[in-house]
C-alpha positions in Angstrom: -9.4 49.5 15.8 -11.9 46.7 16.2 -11.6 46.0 12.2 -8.1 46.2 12.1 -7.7 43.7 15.0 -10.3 41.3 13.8 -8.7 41.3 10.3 -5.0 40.6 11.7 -6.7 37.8 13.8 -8.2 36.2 10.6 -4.9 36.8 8.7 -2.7 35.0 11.8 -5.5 32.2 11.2 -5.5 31.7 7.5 -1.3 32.2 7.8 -1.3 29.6 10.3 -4.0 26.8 8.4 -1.8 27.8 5.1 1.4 26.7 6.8 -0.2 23.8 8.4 -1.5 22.2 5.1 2.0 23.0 3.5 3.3 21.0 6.1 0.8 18.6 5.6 1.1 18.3 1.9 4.8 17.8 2.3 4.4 15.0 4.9 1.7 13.5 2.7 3.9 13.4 -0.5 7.6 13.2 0.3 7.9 10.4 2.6 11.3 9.5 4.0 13.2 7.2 1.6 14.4 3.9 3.7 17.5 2.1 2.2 17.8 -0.2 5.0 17.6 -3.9 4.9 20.1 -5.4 3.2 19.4 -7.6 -0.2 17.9 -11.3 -1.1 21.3 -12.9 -0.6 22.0 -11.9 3.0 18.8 -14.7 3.4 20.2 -17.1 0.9 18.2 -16.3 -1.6 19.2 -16.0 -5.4 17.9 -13.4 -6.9 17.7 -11.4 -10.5 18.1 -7.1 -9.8 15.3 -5.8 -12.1 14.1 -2.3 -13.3 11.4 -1.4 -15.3 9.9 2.2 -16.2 6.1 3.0 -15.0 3.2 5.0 -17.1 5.3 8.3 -16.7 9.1 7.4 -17.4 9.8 7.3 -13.5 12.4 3.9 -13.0 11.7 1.1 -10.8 14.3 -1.0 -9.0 13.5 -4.6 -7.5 14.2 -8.1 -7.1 13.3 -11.3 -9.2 13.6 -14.0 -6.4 12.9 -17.0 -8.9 11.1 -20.4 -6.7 13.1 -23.8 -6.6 9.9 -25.6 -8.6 7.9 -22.6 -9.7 4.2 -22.5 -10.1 3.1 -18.9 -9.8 4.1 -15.9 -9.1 3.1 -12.9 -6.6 4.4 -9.1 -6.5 4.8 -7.9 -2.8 3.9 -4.3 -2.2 5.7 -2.6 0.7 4.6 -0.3 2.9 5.2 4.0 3.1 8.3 5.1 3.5 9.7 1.4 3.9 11.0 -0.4 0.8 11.1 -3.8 -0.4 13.6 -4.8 1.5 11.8 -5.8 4.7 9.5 -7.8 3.2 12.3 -10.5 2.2 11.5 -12.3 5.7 8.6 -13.8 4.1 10.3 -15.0 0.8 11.9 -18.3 1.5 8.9 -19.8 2.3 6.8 -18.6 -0.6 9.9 -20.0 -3.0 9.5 -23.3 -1.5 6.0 -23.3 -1.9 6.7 -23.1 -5.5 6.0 -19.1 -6.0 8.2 -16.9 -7.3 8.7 -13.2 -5.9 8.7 -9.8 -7.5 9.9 -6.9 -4.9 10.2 -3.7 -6.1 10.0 -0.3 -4.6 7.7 2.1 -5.3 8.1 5.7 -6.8 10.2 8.0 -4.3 10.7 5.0 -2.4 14.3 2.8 -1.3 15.8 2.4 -4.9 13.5 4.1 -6.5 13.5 7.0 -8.7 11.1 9.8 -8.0 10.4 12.4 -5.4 7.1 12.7 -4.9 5.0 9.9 -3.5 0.7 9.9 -3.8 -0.1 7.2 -1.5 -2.1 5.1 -4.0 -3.2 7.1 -7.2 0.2 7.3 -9.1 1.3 4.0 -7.3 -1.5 2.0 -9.0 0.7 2.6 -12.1 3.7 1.7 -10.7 2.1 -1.9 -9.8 0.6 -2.2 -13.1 4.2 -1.5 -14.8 5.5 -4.5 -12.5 2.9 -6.7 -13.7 3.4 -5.4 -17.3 7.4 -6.3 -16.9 6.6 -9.7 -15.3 4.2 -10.3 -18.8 7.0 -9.4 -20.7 8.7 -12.8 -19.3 5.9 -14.8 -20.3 4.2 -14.6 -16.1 0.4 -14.1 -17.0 -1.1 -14.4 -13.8 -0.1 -13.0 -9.9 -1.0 -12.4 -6.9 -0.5 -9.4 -4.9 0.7 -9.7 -1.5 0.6 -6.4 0.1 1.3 -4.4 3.1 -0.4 -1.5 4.5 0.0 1.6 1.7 1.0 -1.5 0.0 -2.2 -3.1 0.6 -4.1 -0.1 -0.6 -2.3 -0.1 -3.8 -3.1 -3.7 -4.2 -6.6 -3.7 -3.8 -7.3 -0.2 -5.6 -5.1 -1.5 -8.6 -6.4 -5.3 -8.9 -9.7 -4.0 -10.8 -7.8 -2.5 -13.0 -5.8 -5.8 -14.3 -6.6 -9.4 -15.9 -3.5 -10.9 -14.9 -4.3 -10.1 -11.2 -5.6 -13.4 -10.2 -5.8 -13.4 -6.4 -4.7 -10.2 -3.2 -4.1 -9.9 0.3 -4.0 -7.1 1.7 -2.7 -6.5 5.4 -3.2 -3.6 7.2 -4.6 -1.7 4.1 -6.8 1.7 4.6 -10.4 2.1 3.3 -10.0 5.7 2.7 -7.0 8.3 2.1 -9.3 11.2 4.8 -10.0 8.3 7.3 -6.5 8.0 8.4 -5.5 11.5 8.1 -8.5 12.5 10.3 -7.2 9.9 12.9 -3.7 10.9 12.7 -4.2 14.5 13.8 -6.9 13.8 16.7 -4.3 11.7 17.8 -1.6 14.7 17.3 -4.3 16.6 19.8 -6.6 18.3 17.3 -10.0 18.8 17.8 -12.4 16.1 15.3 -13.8 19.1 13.5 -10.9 21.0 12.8 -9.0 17.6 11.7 -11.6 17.1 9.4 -11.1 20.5 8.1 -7.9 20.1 7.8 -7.7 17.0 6.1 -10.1 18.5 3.4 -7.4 20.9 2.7 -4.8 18.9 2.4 -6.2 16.3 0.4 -7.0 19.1 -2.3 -3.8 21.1 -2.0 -1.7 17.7 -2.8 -4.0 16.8 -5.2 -2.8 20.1 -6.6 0.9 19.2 -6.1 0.6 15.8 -7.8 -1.7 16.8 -10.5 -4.5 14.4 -9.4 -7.8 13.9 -7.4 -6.3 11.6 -4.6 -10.0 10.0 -3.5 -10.5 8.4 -6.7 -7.7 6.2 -5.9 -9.5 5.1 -2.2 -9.3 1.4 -1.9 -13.0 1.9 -0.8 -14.0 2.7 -4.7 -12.0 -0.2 -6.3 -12.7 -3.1 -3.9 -15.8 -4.3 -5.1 -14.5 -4.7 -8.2 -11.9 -7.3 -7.8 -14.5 -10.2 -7.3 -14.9 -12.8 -8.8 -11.4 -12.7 -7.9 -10.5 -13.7 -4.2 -9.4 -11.2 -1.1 -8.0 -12.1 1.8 -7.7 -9.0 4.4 -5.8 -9.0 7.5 -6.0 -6.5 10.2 -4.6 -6.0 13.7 -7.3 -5.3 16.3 -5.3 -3.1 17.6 -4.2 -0.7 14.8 -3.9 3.0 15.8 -2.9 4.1 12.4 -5.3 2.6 10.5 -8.3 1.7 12.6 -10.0 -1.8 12.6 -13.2 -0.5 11.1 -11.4 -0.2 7.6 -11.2 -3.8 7.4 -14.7 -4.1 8.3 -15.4 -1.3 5.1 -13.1 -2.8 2.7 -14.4 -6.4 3.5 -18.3 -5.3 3.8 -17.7 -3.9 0.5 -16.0 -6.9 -1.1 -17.7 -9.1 -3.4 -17.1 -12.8 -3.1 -14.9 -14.9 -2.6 -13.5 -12.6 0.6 -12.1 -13.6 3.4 -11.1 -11.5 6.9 -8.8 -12.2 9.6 -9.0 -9.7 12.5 -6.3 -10.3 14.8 -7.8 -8.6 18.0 -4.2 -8.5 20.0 -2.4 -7.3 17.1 -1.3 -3.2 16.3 -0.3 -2.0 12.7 1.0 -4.7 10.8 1.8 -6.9 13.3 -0.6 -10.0 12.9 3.1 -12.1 11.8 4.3 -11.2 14.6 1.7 -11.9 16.8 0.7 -15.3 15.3 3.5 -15.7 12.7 2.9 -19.8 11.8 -0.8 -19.2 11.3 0.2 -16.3 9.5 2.1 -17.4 6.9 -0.4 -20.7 7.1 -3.4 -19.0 5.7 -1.6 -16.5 3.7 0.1 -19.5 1.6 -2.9 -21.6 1.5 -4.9 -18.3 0.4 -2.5 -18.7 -3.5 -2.4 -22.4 -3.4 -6.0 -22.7 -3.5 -6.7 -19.6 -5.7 -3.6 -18.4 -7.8 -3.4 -21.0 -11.0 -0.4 -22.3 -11.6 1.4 -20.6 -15.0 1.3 -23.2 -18.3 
C-alpha cells in the first residue's frame, strides 16, 4: 500500500510539473497579439505600409515614416505582445531630426503573420529581414532603437549585421531564465523550484520552436557589437526585468557603452518619468554615432 501511494504521489507530481510547463510553454510562445494603436497618420505623419518576408517565408507588416530632410535611418523594435504601433509617440521627433523610421511588427505579433513567437532567437531574423528590405532601397546603415523584448532583439541581432551602425536598447533582459525565474517567485514559487521550472520550460519550447532559446541571450551577443556604440536604459525600478541586467549587459559591453539607470523609473518607463532628457540623449546618442547615408 505504501508503494502504491508513493507512486500515485509522484505521478500527481510529475502530472502537475507536466501541465505547468505546458502552460508555461504556451505563455512563453503565443503571446497575445495587440492591434491597438491606431496608424502614423492619426499623428500627422506620412507614412509608406511596407511588408517584407523573414528567413522562413513568415510576412512582415510595418511602416516607412520617411524624415522631412533625411540623414539616417533607425528600425524601432517593439516590445512582447505590443506592436509597432505604440511606439509612433516617439516618431515626429526623430523625423525632424532628420531620421527616417522603419516600424514593423514582429512574428505573431499586431500585423504580423505567424503564431508562434521565440522571444529573441527567431526574432533576430525577423530584424535582419527589416534591415535586408531597407538595403534593398539603397539605406546601408541604421540604428536600432529598441524596447524591452525589443531591446533584446536589438542587441542579440546587431553582431550579427554590418549595416547596424549604432543601438539602444531600453528595458532589455540579459538572459531569457533570469526573467522567468523572477516572474514565478513573484507568482509565489519557491527560488528552487522556479528555477526548476524555468529549466523545463526553456527546453520544452525550445522543443516547440525547433531551437536552443539561450543561444539567442542578449548576454552572448553583446560584446560583440563594439566597436559599434550602445546606449542602455533601465528603470531602477523594473520588477519584470530587474536592474542588474543592465548592469550585465553593460559590464559586458565593449566600448563605446553608455548606461542610464533611471532609479524612480519601473518597466519601460524612463520617457515617462524624465521624457525631455529622454528623448535628449536618445537623439544625441544617433546624431553623434549613426553616419549620415551618401
Amino acid at each position: 500500500m505504501l508503494y502504491v501511494a508513493c507512486a500515485t504521489i509522484l505521478l500527481i507530481l510529475a502530472l502537475a510539473t507536466a501541465a505547468v510547463v505546458a502552460y508555461g510553454v504556451c505563455q512563453l510562445t503565443h503571446p497575445e497579439r495587440n492591434l491597438a494603436g491606431g496608424n502614423p497618420s492619426d499623428h500627422g505623419l506620412p507614412f509608406e505600409r511596407v511588408s517584407f518576408p523573414s528567413y522562413d517565408g513568415t510576412i512582415l507588416r510595418g511602416w516607412f515614416v520617411p524624415a522631412l530632410h533625411p540623414r539616417a535611418t533607425v528600425v524601432f523594435c517593439h516590445g512582447r505582445a505590443g506592436s509597432k504601433a505604440p511606439d509612433l509617440i516617439y516618431v515626429p521627433q526623430f523625423r525632424q531630426q532628420g531620421f527616417n523610421v522603419l516600424l514593423f511588427d514582429f512574428r505573431a505579433h499586431g500585423e504580423s503573420d505567424g503564431h508562434k513567437s521565440s522571444l529573441v532567437y527567431h526574432e533576430r531574423q525577423d530584424l535582419l529581414a527589416a534591415i535586408a528590405y531597407l538595403r534593398e532601397r539603397g539605406i546601408e546603415n541604421v540604428g536600432l532603437m529598441g524596447f524591452s523584448m525589443g531591446a533584446a532583439v536589438a542587441v542579440a541581432t546587431a553582431p550579427l549585421s554590418e549595416s547596424v551602425r549604432a543601438v539602444i536598447a531600453d528595458s532589455a533582459f540579459a538572459e531569457m531564465r533570469t526573467i522567468m525565474v523572477t516572474y514565478l517567485q513573484q507568482s509565489s514559487v519557491p527560488r528552487p523550484i522556479a528555477s526548476a521550472l524555468t529549466t523545463l520550460i526553456i527546453w520544452a519550447a525550445g522543443l516547440h520552436l525547433g531551437c536552443r532559446l539561450p543561444d539567442a541571450d542578449p548576454l552572448r551577443w553583446v560584446g560583440h557589437i563594439a566597436p559599434r556604440p550602445l546606449l542602455l536604459i533601465h528603470g531602477g525600478q523594473d520588477q519584470g526585468i530587474p536592474v542588474s541586467d543592465a548592469h550585465r549587459l553593460y559590464e559586458a559591453a565593449g566600448e563605446p557603452k553608455e548606461l542610464w539607470v533611471v532609479p524612480e523609473a519601473e518597466h519601460r518607463c524612463a520617457d515617462k518619468v524624465h521624457p525631455e532628457e529622454y528623448m535628449s540623449r536618445v537623439l544625441s546618442f544617433f546624431d553623434r554615432w549613426l553616419p549620415a547615408e551618401a
